[in-house]
C-alpha positions as CSV (number, residue, x, y, z in Angstrom):
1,X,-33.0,148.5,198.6
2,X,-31.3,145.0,198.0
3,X,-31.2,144.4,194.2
4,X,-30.0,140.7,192.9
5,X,-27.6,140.8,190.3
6,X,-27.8,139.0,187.4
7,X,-25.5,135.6,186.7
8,X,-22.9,136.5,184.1
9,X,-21.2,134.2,181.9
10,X,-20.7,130.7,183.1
11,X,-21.7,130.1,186.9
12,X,-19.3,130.9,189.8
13,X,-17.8,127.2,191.0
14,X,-19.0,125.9,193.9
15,X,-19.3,122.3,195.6
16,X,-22.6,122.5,197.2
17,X,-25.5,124.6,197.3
18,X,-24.1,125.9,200.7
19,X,-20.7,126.7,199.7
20,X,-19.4,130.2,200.5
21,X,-17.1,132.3,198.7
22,X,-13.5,131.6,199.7
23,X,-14.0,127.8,200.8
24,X,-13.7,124.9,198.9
25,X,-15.7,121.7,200.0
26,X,-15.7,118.5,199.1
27,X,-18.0,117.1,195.9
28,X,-21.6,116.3,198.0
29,X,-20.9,112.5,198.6
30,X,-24.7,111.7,197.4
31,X,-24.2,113.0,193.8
32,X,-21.3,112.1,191.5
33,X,-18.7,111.3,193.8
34,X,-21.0,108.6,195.2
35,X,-21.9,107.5,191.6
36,X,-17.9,106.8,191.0
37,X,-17.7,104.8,194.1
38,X,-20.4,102.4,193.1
39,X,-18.6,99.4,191.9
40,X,-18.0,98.4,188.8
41,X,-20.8,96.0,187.8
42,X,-23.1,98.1,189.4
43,X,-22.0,101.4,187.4
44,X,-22.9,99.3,184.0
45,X,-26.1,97.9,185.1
46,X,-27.1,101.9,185.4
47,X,-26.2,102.0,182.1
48,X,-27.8,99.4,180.4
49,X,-31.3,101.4,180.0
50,X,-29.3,103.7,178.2
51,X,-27.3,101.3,176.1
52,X,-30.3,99.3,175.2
53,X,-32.3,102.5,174.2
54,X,-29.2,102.8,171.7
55,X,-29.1,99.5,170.9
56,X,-32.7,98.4,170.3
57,X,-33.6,101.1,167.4
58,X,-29.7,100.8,166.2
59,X,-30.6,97.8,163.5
60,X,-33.9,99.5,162.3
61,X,-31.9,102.9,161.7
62,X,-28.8,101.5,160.2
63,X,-30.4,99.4,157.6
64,X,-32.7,102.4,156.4
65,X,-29.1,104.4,156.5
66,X,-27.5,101.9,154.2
67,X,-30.6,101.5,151.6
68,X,-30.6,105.3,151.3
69,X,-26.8,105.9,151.0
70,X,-26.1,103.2,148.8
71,X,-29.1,103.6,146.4
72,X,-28.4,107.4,146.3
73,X,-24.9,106.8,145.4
74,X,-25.9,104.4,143.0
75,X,-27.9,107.0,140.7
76,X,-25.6,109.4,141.3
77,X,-22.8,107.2,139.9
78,X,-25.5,106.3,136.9
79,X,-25.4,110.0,136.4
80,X,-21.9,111.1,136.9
81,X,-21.4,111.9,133.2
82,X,-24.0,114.3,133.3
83,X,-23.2,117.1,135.5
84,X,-26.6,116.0,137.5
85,X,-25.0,113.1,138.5
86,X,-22.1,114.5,140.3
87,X,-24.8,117.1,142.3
88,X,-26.5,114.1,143.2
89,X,-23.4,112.7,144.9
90,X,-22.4,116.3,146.8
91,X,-26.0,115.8,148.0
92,X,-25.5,112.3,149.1
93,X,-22.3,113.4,151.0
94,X,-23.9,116.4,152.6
95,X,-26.9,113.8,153.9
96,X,-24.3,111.3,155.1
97,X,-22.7,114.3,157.1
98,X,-25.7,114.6,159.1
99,X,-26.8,111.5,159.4
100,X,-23.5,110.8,161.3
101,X,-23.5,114.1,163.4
102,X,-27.2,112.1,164.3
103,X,-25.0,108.8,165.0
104,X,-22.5,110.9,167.5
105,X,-26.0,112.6,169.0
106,X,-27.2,108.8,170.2
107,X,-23.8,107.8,171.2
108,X,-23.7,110.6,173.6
109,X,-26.6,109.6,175.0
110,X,-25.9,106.2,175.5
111,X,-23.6,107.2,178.4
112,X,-20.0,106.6,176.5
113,X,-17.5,109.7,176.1
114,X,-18.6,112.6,173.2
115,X,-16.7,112.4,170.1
116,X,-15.6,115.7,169.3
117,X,-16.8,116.5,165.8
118,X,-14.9,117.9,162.7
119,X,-15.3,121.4,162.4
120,X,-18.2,122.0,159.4
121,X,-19.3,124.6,157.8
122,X,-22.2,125.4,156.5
123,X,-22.8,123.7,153.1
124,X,-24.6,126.2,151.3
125,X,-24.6,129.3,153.1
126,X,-22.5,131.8,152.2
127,X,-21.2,129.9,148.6
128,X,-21.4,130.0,145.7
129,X,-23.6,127.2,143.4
130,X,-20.1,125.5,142.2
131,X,-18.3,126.0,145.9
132,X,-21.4,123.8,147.4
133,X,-21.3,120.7,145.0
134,X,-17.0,120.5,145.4
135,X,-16.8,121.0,148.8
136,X,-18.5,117.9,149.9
137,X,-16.8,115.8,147.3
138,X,-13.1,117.3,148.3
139,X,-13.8,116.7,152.4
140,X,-12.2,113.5,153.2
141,X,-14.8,113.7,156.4
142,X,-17.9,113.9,153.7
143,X,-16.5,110.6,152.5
144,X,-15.7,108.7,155.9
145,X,-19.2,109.8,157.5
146,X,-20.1,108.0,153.8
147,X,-18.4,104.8,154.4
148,X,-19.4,104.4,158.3
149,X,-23.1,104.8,156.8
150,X,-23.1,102.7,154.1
151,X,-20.9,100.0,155.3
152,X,-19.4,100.1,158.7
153,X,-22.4,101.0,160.7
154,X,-24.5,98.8,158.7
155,X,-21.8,95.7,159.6
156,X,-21.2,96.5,163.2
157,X,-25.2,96.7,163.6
158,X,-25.6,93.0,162.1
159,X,-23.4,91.6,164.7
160,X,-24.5,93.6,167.4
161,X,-28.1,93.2,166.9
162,X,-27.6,89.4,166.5
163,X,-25.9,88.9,169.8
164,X,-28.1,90.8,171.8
165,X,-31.1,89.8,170.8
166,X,-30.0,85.7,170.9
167,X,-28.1,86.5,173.6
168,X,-31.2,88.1,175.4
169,X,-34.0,85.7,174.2
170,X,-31.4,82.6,175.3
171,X,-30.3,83.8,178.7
172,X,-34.1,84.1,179.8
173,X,-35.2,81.4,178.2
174,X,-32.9,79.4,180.4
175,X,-33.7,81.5,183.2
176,X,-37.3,80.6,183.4
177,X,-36.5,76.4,183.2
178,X,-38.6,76.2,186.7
179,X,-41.5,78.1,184.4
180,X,-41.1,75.9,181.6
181,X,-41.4,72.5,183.5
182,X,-44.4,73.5,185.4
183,X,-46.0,73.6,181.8
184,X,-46.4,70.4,179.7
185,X,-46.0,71.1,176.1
186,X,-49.5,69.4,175.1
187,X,-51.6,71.6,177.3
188,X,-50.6,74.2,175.2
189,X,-52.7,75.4,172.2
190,X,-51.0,74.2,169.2
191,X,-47.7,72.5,170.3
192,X,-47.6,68.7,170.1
193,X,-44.2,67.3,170.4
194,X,-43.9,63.3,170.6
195,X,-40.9,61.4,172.1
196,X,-39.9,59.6,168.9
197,X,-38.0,62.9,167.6
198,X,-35.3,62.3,166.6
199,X,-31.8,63.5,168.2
200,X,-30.0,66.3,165.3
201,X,-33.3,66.3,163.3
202,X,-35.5,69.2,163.8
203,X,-34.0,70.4,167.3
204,X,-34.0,73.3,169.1
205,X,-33.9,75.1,172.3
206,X,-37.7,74.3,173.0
207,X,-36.9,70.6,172.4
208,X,-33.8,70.4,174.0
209,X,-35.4,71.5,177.2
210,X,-38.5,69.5,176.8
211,X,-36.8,66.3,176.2
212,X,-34.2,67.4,179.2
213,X,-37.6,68.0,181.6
214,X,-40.3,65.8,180.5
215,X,-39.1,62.8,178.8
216,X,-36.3,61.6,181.0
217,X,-37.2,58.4,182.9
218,X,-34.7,59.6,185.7
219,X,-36.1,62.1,188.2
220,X,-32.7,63.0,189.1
221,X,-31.0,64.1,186.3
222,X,-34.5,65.7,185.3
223,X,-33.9,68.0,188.2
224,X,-30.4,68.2,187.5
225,X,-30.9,69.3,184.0
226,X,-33.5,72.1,185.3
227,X,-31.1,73.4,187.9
228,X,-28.2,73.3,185.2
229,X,-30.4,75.0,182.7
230,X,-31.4,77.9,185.4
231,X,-28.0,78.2,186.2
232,X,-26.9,78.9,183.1
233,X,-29.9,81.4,181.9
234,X,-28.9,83.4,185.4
235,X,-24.9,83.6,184.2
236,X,-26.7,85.1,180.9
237,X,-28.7,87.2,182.2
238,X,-25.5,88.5,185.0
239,X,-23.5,88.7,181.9
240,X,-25.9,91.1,180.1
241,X,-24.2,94.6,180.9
242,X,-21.1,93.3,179.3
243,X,-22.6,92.3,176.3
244,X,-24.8,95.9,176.2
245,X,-22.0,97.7,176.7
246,X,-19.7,95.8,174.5
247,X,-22.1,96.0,171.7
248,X,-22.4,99.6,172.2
249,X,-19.0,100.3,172.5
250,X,-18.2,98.7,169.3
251,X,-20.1,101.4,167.7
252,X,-18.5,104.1,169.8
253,X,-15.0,102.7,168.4
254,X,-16.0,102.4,164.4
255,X,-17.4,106.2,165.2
256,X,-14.2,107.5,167.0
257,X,-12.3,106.0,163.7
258,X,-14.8,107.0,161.2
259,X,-16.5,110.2,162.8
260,X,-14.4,112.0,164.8
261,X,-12.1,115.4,164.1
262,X,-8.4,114.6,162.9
263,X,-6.0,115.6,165.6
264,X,-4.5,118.0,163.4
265,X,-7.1,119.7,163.0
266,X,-7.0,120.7,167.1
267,X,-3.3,121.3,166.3
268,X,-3.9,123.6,163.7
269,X,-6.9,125.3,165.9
270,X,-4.8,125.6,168.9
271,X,-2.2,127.6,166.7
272,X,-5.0,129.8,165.0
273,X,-5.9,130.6,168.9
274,X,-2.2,131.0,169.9
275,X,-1.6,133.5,167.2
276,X,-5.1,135.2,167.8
277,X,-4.3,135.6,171.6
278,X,-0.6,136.6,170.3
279,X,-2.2,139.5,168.6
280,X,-4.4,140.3,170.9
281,X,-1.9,140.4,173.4
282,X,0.0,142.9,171.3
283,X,-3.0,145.4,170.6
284,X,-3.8,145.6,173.9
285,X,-0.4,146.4,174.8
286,X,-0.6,149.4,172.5
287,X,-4.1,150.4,173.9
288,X,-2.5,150.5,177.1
289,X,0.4,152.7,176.1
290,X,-1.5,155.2,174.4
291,X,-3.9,155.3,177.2
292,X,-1.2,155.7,179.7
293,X,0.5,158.6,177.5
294,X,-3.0,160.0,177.0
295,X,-3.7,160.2,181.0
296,X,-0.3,161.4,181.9
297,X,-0.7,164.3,178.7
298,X,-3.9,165.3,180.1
299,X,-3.5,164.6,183.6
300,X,0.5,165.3,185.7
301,X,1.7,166.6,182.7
302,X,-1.3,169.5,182.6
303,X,-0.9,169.8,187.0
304,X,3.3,170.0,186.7
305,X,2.9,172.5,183.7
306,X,0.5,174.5,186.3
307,X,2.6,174.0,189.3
308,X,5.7,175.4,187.3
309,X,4.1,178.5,186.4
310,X,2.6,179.0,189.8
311,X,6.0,178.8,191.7
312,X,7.4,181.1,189.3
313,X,4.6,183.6,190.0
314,X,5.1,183.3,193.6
315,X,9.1,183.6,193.1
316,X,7.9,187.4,191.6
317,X,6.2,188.4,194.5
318,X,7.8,187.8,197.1
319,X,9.4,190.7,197.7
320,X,6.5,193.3,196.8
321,X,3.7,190.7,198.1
322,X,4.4,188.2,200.6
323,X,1.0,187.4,201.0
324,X,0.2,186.5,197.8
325,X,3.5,184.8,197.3
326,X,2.1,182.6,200.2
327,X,-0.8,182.0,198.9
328,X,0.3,180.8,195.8
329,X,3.0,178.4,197.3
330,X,0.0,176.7,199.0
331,X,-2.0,176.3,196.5
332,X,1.1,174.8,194.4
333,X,1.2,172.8,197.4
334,X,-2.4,171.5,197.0
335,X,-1.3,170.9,193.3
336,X,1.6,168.8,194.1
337,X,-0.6,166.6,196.3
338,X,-3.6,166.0,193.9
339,X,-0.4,165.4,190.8
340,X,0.9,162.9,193.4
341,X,-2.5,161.1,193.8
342,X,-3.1,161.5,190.0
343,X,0.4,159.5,189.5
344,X,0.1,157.1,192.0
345,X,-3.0,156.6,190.6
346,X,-1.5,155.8,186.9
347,X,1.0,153.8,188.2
348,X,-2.1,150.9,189.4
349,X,-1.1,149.6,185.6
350,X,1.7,148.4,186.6
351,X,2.7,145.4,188.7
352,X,3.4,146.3,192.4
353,X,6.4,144.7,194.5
354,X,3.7,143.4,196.4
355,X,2.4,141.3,193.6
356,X,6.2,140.0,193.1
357,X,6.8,139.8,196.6
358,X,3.3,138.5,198.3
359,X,1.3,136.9,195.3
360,X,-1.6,137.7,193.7
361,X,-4.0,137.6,196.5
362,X,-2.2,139.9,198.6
363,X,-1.9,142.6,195.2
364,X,-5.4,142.1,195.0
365,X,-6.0,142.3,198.6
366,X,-4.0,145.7,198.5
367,X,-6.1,146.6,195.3
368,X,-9.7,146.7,197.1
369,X,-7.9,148.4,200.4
370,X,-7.3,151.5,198.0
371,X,-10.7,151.9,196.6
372,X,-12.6,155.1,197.3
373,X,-15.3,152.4,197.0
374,X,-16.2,149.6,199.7
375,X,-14.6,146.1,198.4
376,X,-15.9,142.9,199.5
377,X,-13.1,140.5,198.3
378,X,-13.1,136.9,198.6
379,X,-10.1,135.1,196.9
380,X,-10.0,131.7,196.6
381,X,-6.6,129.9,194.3
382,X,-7.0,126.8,195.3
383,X,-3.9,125.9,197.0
384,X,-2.4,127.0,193.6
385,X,1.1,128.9,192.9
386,X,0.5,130.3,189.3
387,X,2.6,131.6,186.9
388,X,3.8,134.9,186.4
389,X,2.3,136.1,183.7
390,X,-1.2,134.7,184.9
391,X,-0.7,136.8,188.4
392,X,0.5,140.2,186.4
393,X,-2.2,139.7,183.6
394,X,-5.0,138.9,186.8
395,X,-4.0,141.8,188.5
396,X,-4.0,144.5,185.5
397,X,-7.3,142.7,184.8
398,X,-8.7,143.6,188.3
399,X,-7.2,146.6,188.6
400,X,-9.1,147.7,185.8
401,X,-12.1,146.7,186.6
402,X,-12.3,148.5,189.9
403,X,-11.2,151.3,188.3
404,X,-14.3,151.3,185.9
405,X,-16.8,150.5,188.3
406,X,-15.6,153.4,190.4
407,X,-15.5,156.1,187.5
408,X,-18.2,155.2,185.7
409,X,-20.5,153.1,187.7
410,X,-21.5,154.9,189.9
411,X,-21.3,152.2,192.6
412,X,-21.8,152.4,196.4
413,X,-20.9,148.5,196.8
414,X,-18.5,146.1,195.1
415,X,-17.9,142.9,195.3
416,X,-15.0,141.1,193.8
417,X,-14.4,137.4,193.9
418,X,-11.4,135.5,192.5
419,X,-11.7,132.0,192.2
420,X,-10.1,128.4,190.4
421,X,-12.9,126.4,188.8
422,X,-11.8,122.9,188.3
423,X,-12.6,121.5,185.2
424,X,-16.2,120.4,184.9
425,X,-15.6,117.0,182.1
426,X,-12.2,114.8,181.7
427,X,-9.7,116.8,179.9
428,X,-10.9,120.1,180.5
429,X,-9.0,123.2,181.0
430,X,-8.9,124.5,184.8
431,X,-10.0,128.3,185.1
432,X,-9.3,131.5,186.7
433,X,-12.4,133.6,187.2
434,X,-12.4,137.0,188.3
435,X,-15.7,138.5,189.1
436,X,-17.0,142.0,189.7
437,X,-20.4,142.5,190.6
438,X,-21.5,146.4,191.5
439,X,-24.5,147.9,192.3
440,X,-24.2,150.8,189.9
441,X,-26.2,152.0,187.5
442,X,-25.6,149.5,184.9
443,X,-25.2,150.4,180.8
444,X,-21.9,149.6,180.1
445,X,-21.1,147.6,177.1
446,X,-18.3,146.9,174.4
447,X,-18.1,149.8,172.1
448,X,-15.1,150.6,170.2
449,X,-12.6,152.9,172.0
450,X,-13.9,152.3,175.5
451,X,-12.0,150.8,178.5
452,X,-13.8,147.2,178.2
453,X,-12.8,147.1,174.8
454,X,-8.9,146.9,175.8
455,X,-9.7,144.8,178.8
456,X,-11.3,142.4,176.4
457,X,-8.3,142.4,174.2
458,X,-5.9,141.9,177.5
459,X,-7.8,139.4,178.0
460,X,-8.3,137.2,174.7
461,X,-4.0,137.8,175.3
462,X,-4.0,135.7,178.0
463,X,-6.7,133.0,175.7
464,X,-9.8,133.8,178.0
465,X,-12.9,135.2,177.6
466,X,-15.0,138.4,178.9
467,X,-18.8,137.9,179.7
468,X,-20.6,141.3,180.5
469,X,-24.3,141.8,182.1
470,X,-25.0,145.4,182.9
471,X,-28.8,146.2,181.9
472,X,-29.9,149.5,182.1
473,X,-30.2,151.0,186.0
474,X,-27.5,148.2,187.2
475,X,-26.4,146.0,188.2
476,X,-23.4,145.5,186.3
477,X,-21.6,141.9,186.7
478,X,-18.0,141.8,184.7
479,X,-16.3,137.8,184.3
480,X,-13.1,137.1,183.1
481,X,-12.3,133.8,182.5
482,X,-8.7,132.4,181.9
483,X,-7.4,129.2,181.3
484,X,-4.7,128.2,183.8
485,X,-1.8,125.6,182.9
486,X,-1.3,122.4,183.6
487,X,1.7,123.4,185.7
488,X,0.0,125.4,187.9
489,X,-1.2,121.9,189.7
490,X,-1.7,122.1,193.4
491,X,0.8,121.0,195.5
492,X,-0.7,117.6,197.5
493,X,1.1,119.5,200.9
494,X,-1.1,122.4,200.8
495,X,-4.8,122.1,201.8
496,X,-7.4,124.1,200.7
497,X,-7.3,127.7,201.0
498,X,-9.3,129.5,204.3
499,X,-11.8,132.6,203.2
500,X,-10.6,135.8,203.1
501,X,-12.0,137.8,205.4
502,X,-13.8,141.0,204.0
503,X,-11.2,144.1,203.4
504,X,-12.0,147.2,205.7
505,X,-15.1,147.7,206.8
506,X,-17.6,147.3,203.8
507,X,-21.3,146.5,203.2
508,X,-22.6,143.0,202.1
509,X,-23.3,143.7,198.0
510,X,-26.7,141.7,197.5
511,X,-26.1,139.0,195.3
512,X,-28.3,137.2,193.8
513,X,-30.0,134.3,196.1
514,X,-29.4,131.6,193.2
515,X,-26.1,132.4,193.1
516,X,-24.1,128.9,195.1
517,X,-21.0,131.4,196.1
518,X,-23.3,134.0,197.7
């Protein structure tokens, strides 16, 4: 019976909702790709609903901000001798931490690039009563989500609020001259404007244009001074994705100084995970050598022990019983055979010529023709040439993996699918994925001393991540995810790879129907 497996970890890349497993397409020219190619001006009049949904609330939400923060710190600063006082202020800090993590929350959705947050931790959980009131008053990042509250935030909103709203209430104000002329000023309830105003004393817009429309004794320059007027309320109005956009990207940059995570703290992140992966790397180094001296203690080793003893029996007899004699050198013959298979078997953990020779598709290839189980492989690099170490890791990786689902899965059907996923946002990491979905009877999980356990560690070695989804009756879907480096670009000469066709003669696995590589 067709059973759909379950989606595992992040999705399986794929271009379209058509795509097949071992072609790459092109992005579908009606979605993003499409978007890009917009031009410019176009692109920010999509985003001014978003900008303006920013904007508009911005001055409302920064001046509450600022009365809060200031007035808090105030009493706190009243209080500071007493020990009250300094609580106060930890608590003001702590509030002025989330209000900006609220800030970075409306950015984002204003269209403009995340800002990548500091890394926090929780203020009260997990310390003690003295730990939570010092913390926030030692974080330099409590302090500068402080000052882009109380002052910053509160400045740039001023100035942005001011030009958009005059720039907004003057460009259509122009804009609708014809409208304005149409309509004398005294047929309107309660606006009486006579012509002996005079010029620079109580002037404004409104009687600028009326005195431009109504009370000039030349027709023509009447009609000139409405076209002019139109004019320039229409070079407003064009203008107003700049000015959204400008506005709200002077918030983005006093939030990218104020807000965001130093750069050394990715630095020192990125050398926590270097080390981590380093020790990783190391453990499951030693998990595979005591598993390989394990297998070879109670596997070859136990079979050549057996086989000596077996040709020493048969050296006895064969004078006084030829016919035993000959049937012990055949079964020492059979022993020899299944020792052989039981050794070429062990020796799967270690990199093949063929990997060295070929490339990782090819070992892999090789890999799923060996299997007492049916592989469907579909491999798919992109056009890439990737390092060394990527290709041995990848292939230990899969080899293991087969190797568990034939064992101890129980599986009739695999399928096994290798892929590169491009990076799905600017700046992010390109991926190796290697995918095996079976049709087993499911259960496995990460329990100490079990195989997944050291393929886990292999691969947090190579600084990617394991996803597992076996439920109970199957079926089991394994993911291993690994970054790739930026070296491993592919070359502009080499097009996109072809599917590879299915290895020997196996069964289609049923994969899930969602699933855009199936």
């Amino acid at each position: 019976m067709s059973q759909s497996l379950p989606a595992v970890g992040r999705p399986p890349a794929a271009s379209s909702p058509t795509a097949r497993p071992g072609i790459r397409l092109e992005a579908d020219p009606t979605a993003d790709g499409l978007a890009k190619r917009r031009p410019l001006y176009l692109r920010l009049w999509r985003g001014v609903p978003r900008e303006l949904g920013y904007l508009v609330p911005t001055w409302i939400i920064a001046v509450v901000v600022f009365n809060f923060l200031t007035a808090a710190i105030a009493t706190g600063a009243s209080l500071v001798f007493l020990f009250v006082g300094i609580i106060i202020v930890s608590l003001v800090l702590v509030a002025a931490r989330y209000l900006g993590s609220f800030e970075l929350l409306r950015l984002r959705s204003s269209g403009l690039p995340p800002i990548a947050e500091p890394r926090w931790t929780p203020p009260f959980a997990g310390k003690t009563f003295m730990r939570a009131v010092i913390d926030p008053l030692a974080s330099a990042h409590h302090w500068l989500y402080y000052v882009h509250g109380a002052i910053v935030n509160f400045l740039v909103a001023i100035v942005s609020g001011v030009i958009t709203f005059a720039w907004f209430v003057t460009g259509f104000s122009l804009l609708l001259t014809p409208l304005w002329a149409a309509v004398r000023p005294s047929n309107l309830p309660g606006f009486s404007y006579g012509p002996n105003t005079e010029i620079g004393t109580d002037w404004n817009l409104g009687t600028l244009l009326t005195y431009a429309v109504w009370d000039r004794e030349d027709p023509g320059l009447t009609a000139l001074a409405i076209t002019g007027f139109t004019l320039l309320g229409a070079a407003m109005v064009a203008l107003i994705p700049f000015i959204t956009h400008g506005m709200t990207y002077a918030h983005w940059g006093a939030a990218r100084v104020l807000l965001a995570r130093f750069p050394s703290e990715d630095m020192s992140t990125e050398v926590a995970a270097l080390a981590a992966s380093q020790r990783a790397a190391v453990v499951a180094e030693d998990h595979s050598l005591r598993r390989l001296e394990r297998d070879i203690h109670d596997g070859p080793q136990q079979r050549l022990m057996r086989l000596q003893m077996d040709l020493a029996s048969a050296e006895r007899r064969m004078a006084d019983d030829p016919a035993q004699a000959m049937e012990l050198m055949g079964s020492a013959r059979l022993l020899a055979q299944e020792t052989l298979d039981e050794l070429r078997a062990l020796t799967q953990g270690f990199a093949p010529p063929l990997l060295q020779d070929r490339g990782l598709s090819a070992a892999i290839e090789a890999l799923a023709l060996r299997s007492s189980v049916p592989v469907e492989c579909s491999i798919d690099l992109g056009g890439r040439t990737l390092p060394g170490e990527i290709e041995r890791g990848s292939y230990f990786i899969v080899a293991e993996l087969l190797s568990n689902a034939v064992k101890h899965a129980e599986a009739t059907a695999i399928a096994l699918r290798v892929h590169v996923v491009e990076g799905s946002a600017e700046g992010a990491p390109v991926t190796l994925t290697l995918e095996i979905d079976d049709n087993g009877r499911g259960g496995a999980t990460l329990v100490p001393g079990h195989g997944l356990v050291g393929l886990t560690e292999r691969v947090a070695g190579m600084r990617g991540t394991l996803d597992l989804a076996s439920p109970a009756g199957g079926p089991t879907r394994i993911a291993a995810t690994i970054p790739l480096p930026i070296e491993s670009q592919p070359p502009e000469s080499i097009s996109p790879a072809e599917p590879t066709p299915p290895v020997g003669s196996t069964p289609t696995l049923p994969i899930n129907p969602g699933d855009p590589t199936s």
